[in-house]
C-alpha positions as CSV (number, residue, x, y, z in Angstrom):
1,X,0.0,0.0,0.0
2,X,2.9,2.6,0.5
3,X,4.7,1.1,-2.2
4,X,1.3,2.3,-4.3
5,X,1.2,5.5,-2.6
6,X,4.5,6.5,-3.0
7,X,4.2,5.5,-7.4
8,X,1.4,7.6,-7.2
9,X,3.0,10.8,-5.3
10,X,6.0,10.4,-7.9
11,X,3.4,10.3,-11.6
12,X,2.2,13.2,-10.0
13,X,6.1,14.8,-9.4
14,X,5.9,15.3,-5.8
15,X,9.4,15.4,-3.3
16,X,10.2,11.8,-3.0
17,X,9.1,12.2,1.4
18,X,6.9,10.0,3.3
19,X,3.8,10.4,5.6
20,X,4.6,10.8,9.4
21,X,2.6,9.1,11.9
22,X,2.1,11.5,15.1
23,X,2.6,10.6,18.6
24,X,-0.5,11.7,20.0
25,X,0.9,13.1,23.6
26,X,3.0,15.5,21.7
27,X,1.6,18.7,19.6
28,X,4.6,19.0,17.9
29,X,4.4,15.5,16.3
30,X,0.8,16.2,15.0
31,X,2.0,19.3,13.2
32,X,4.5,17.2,11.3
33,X,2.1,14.4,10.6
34,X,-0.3,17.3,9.2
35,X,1.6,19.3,7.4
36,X,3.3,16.4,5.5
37,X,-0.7,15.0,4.7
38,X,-1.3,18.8,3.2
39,X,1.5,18.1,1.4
40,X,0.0,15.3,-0.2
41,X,-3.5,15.9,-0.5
42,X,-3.8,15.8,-4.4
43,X,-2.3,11.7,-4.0
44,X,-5.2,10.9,-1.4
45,X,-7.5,11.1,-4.1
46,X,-5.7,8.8,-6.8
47,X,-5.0,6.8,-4.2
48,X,-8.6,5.8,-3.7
49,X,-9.4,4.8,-7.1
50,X,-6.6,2.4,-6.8
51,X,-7.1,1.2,-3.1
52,X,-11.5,1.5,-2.4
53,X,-10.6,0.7,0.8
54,X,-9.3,3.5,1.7
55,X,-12.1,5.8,2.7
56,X,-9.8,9.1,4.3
57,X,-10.3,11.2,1.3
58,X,-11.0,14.3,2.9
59,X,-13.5,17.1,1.4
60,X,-11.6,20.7,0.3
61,X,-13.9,22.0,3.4
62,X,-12.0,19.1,5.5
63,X,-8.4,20.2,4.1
64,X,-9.1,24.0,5.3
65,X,-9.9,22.7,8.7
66,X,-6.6,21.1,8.6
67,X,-4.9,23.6,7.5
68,X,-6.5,25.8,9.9
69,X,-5.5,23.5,12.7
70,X,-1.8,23.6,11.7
71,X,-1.5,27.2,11.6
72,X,-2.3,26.9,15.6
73,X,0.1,23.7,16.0
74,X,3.1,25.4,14.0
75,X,3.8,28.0,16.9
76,X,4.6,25.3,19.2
77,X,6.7,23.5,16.5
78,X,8.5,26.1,15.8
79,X,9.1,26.8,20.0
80,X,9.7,23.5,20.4
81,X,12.6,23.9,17.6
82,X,14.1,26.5,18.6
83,X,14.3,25.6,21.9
84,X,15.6,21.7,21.5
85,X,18.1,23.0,18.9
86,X,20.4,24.6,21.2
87,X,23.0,22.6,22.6
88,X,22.4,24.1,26.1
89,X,19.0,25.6,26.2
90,X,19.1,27.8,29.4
91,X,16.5,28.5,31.3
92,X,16.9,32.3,30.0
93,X,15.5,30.8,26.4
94,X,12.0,29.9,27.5
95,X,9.6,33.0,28.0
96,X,10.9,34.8,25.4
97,X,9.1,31.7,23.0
98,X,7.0,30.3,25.6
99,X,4.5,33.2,26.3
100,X,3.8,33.2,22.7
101,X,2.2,30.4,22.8
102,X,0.2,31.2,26.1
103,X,-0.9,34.3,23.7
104,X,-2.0,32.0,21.0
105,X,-4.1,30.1,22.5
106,X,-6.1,32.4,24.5
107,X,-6.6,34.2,21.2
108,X,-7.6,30.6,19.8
109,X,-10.1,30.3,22.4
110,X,-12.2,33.0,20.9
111,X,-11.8,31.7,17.6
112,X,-14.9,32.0,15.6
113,X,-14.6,28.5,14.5
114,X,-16.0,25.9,17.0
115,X,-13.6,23.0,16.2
116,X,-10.0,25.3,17.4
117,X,-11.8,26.5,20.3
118,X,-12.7,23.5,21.4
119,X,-9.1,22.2,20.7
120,X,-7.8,25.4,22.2
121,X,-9.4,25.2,25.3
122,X,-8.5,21.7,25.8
123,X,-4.8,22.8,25.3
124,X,-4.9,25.7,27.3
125,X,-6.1,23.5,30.6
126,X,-2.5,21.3,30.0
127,X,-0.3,24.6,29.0
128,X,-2.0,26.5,32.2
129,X,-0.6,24.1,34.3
130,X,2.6,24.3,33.1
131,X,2.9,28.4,32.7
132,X,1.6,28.3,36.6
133,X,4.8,26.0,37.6
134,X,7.0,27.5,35.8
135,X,6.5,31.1,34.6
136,X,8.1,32.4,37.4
137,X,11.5,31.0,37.0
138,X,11.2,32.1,33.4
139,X,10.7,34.9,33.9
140,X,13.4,35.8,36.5
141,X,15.6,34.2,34.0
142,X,14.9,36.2,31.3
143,X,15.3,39.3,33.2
144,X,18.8,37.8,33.6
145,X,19.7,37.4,30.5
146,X,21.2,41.3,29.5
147,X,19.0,40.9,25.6
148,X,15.8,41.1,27.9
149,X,16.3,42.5,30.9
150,X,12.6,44.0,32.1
151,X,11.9,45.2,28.7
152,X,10.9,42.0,27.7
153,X,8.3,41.3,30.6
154,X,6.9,45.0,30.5
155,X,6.4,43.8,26.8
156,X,4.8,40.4,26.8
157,X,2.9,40.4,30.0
158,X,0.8,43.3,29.3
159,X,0.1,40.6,26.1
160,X,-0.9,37.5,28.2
161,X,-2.8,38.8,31.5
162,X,-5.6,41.2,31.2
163,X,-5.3,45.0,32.3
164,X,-5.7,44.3,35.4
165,X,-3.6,42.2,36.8
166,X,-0.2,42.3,34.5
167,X,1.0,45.2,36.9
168,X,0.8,43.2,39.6
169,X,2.4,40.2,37.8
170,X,5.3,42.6,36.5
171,X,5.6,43.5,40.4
172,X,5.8,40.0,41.3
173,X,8.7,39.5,39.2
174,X,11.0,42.5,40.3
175,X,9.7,41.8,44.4
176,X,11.3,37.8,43.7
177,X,14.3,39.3,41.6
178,X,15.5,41.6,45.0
179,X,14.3,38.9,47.5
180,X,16.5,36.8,45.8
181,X,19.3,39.1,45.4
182,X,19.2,39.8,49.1
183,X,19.8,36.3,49.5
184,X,23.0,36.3,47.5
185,X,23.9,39.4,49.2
186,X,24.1,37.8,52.6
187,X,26.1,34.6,51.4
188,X,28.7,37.0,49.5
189,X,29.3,39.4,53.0
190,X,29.2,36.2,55.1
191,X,32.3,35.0,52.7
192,X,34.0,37.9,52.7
193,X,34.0,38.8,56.5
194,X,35.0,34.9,56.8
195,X,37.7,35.5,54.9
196,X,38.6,39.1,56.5
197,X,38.7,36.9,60.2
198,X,40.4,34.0,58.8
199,X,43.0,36.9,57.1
200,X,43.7,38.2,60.6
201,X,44.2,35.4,62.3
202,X,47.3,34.0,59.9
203,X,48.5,38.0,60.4
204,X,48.8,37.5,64.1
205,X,50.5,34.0,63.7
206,X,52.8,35.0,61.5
207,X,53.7,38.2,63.7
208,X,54.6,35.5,66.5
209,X,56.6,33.0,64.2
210,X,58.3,36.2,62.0
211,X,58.8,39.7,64.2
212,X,60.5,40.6,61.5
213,X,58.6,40.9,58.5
214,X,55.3,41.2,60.7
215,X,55.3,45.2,59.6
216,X,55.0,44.6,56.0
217,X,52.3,41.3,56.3
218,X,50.2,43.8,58.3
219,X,50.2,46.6,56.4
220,X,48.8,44.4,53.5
221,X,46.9,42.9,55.6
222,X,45.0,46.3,57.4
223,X,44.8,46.9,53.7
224,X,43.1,43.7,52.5
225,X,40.9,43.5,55.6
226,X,40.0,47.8,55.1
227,X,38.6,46.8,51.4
228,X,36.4,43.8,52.5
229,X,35.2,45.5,55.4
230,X,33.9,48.1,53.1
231,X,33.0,45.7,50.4
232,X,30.4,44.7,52.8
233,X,28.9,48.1,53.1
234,X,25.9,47.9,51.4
235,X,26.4,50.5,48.3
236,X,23.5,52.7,47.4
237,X,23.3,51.4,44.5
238,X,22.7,47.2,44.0
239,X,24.5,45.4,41.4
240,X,21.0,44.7,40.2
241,X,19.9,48.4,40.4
242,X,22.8,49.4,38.1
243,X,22.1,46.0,35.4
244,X,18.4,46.5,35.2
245,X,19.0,50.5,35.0
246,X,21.9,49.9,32.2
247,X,20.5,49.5,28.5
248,X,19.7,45.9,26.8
249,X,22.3,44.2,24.7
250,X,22.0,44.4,21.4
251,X,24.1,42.2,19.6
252,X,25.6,42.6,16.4
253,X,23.8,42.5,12.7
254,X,25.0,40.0,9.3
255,X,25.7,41.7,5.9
256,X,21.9,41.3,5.3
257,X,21.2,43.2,8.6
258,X,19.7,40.7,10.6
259,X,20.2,39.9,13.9
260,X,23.0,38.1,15.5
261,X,21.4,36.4,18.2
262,X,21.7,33.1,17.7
263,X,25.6,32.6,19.2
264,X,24.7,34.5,22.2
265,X,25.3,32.8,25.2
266,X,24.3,34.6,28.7
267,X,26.1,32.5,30.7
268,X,29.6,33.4,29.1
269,X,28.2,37.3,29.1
270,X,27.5,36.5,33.2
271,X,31.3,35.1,33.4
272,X,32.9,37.6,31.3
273,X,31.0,40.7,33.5
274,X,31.3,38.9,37.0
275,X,34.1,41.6,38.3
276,X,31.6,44.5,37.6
277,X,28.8,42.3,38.9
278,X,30.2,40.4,42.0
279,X,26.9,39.1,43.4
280,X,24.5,39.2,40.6
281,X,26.7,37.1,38.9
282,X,26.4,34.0,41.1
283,X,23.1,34.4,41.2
284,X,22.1,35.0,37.1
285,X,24.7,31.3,36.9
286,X,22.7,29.6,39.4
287,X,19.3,30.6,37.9
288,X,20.2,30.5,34.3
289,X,21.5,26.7,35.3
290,X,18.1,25.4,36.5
291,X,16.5,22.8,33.8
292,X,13.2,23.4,32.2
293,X,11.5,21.2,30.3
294,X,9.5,22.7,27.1
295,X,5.6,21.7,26.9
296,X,5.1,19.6,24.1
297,X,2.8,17.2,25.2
298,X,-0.4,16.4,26.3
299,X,-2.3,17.0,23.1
């Protein structure tokens, strides 16, 4: 039966591919499977006058719906894609994809046709689950990665929640982002005045064991222990105050003027500004380090 299928899709000069059976717990899979049937919907028909069995020959009112379908189903291919394809997708990588799909499907759920509403609701009960787990973490992640900073949630949330509650889900973000730098904070001085005590302690035994050279270790030493005392002084100004009040990156264009993006990689722009930022550092490696799983499933 293939073997007759596939004659007919080459009389009729189609690309020598095959049909793609979905996995049904994955929306990604049914968008293949789809779009590869679109691309084949002139053989269906041939193939029934050589096969009667074969009763899936679909109406031209039947093929729109299809195609209708896809359009929905190739946002979250295309997330999925993107996403997968990167050797080491950060969690940075998510919301900027990932709320487009939330955005989608609550347009989809208006839909004036009955069939992707009722599919778009059913989708948006699994994907609301998941954006509640997980949109958080997203979106703190984001804001760490210097292309989005809070640009990009002042952008899409205003998009996904209604006017009256994206302020207070925009608030939510920045109230986590300083709890958790506050955290940091206190690890960082609790290392450094660790260090400062452990510091004067090998100055006093090495005063005991060396009189003579005990001048010159303490000077260094005063010195040392005089900038970590200070560094401890909370500045009036965060390292997160100054990075979120600091433009976006913007990365560099081709020779067609597009966008360099795809080679970007926050954790190496993290490691290679971690003297400037000390403690926001850490904590945008940490954060930008936590797995997250892309919804594709559960179609």
């Amino acid at each position: 039966q293939l073997r007759e299928f596939s004659d007919i899709a080459k009389k009729l000069h189609f690309p020598s591919k095959k049909l793609v059976l979905d996995v049904h717990t994955r929306w990604n899979s049914t968008y293949l499977m789809l779009a590869t049937a679109v691309g084949f919907k002139e053989v269906f028909p041939r193939y029934h006058q050589v096969d009667q069995a074969f009763q899936w020959v679909l109406s031209s009112e039947q093929w729109e719906k299809v195609e209708n379908v896809n359009q929905v189903l190739s946002v979250f291919n295309e997330v999925t894609n993107m996403i997968s394809g990167s050797d080491y997708p950060t969690s940075n990588l998510f919301l900027p994809e990932v709320w487009r799909m939330k955005e989608i499907l609550q347009l989809k759920c208006v839909d004036r046709h009955d069939y992707i509403r009722s599919m778009a609701e059913k989708m948006a009960q699994k994907f609301e689950k998941y954006w509640g787990e997980c949109n958080l973490l997203m979106s703190i992640a984001a804001v760490l990665d210097p292309r989005y900073k809070m640009k990009l949630i002042n952008f899409c949330f205003p998009l996904i929640y209604p006017d009256s509650e994206y302020p207070q889900h925009i608030q939510n973000v920045l109230t986590v982002l300083h709890e958790l730098f506050e955290v940091y904070g206190t690890a960082h001085n609790s290392v450094v005045l660790k260090h400062s005590a452990a510091e004067k302690a090998a100055v006093v035994s090495q005063s005991v064991s060396t009189p003579c050279v005990s001048r010159v270790s303490t000077a260094r030493s005063m010195y040392r222990d005089h900038v970590r005392t200070t560094d401890v002084i909370r500045p009036l100004k965060s390292d997160l105050d100054i990075y979120l009040e600091e433009d976006v990156y913007v990365g560099d264009k081709d020779d067609s003027g597009e966008d360099i993006d795809n080679e970007f990689e926050a954790l190496a722009w993290w490691k290679f500004n971690a003297l400037k930022y000390r403690i926001l550092s850490k904590m945008a490696k940490d954060i930008l380090a936590i797995p997250i799983t892309i919804v594709a499933s559960e179609s």
